[in-house]
Structures are given as C-alpha cells and as structure tokens.
C-alpha positions as CSV (number, residue, x, y, z in Angstrom):
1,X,87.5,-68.0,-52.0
2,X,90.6,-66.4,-52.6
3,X,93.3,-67.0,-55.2
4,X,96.8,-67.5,-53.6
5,X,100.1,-66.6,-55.7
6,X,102.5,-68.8,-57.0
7,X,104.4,-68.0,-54.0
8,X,104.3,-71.4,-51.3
9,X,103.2,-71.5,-48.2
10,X,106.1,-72.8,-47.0
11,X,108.0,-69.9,-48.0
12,X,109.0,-66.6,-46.2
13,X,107.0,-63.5,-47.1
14,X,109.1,-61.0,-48.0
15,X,108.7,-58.9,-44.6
16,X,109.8,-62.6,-42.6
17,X,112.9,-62.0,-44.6
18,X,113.3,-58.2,-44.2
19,X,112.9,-58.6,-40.4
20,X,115.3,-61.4,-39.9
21,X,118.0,-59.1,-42.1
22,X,117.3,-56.3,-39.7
23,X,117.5,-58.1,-36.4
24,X,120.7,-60.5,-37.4
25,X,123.8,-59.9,-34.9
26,X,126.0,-61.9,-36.9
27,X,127.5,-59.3,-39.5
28,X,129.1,-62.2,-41.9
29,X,125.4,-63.2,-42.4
30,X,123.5,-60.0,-42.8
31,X,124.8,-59.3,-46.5
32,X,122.8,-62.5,-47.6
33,X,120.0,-62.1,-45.5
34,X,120.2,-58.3,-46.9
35,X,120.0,-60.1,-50.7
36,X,117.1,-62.3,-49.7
37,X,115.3,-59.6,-48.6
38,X,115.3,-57.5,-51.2
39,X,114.7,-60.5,-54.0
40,X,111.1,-60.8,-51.9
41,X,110.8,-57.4,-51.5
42,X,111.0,-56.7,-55.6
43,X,109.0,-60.1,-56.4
44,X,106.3,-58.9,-54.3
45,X,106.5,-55.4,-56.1
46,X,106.5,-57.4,-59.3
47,X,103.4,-59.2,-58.1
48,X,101.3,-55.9,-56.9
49,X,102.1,-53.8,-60.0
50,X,101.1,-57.0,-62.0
51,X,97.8,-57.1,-59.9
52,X,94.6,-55.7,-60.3
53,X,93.9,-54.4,-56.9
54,X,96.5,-52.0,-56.2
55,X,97.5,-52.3,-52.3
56,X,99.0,-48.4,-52.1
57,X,100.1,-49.2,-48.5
58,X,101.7,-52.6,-48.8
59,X,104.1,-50.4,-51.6
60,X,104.8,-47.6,-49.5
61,X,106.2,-50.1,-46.7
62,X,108.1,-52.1,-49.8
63,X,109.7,-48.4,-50.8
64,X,110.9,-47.9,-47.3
65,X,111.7,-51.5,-46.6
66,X,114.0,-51.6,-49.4
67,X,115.2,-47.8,-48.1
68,X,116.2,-49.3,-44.8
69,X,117.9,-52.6,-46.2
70,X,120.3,-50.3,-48.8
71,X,121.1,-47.8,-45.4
72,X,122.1,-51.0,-43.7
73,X,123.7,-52.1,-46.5
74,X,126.0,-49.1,-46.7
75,X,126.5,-49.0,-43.2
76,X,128.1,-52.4,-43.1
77,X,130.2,-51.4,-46.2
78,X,131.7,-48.5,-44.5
79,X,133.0,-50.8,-41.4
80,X,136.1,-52.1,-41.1
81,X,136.3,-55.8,-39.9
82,X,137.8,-54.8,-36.9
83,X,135.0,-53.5,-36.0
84,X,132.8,-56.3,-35.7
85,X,134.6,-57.7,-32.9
86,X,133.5,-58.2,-29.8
C-alpha cells in the first residue's frame, strides 16, 4: 500500500494551484494565486528532494512551472492599472 505525505487530501496539489494562477481573469487576484502557487510548487520540491525515489520529470515540470509563474509575475508588474480595464 502506498504511503501518502503529510499533505491532506483535501488540499490542492500544487499543479490545481498553478493552473488556477494561470487561467484567473481577475488581475487583483492573480498575485495571491501566483504566491500560492509557488508555496506548493517549493513544498513539493522540498518533498521530492527529501524522497528516496527521485521523480526527474515531476522536477523538470516544477522548474518550468515556477519559470512560467515568475514571467507572469513580471508581466503583471510591468502593467499599469489602467490597463486592466475593460
């Protein structure tokens, strides 16, 4: 059977987060979303360096996940809030 982290069920694996950061429309709420993300992104990290079974794929797609959420970031720091209007 296998062992489960000490992450719940209940709670939002870290590519739930990074998907809902990247499909938001509402700007005011992507810079959080962006945050969560990345906090799941590096705990996961955390949890397959810490592993014994290294998952070389599952790290590649955390290196570019957290690649795409600092672009967005930037782009959305480079806006002026006019520019969010519809």
């Amino acid at each position: 059977m296998p062992s489960h982290s000490s992450q719940s069920f209940d709670a939002p694996s870290w590519k739930d987060c990074y998907v809902a950061a990247l499909q938001e429309t509402d700007h005011l709420k992507i810079p959080a979303l962006i945050a969560r993300a990345e906090q799941e992104i590096i705990a996961r990290a955390h949890q397959l360096f810490n592993s014994k079974s290294a998952n070389l794929e599952e790290g590649e797609a955390l290196d570019d996940a957290l690649y795409m959420l600092r672009a967005l970031k930037e782009c959305l720091q480079h806006r002026s809030p006019g520019d969010y209007a519809a």
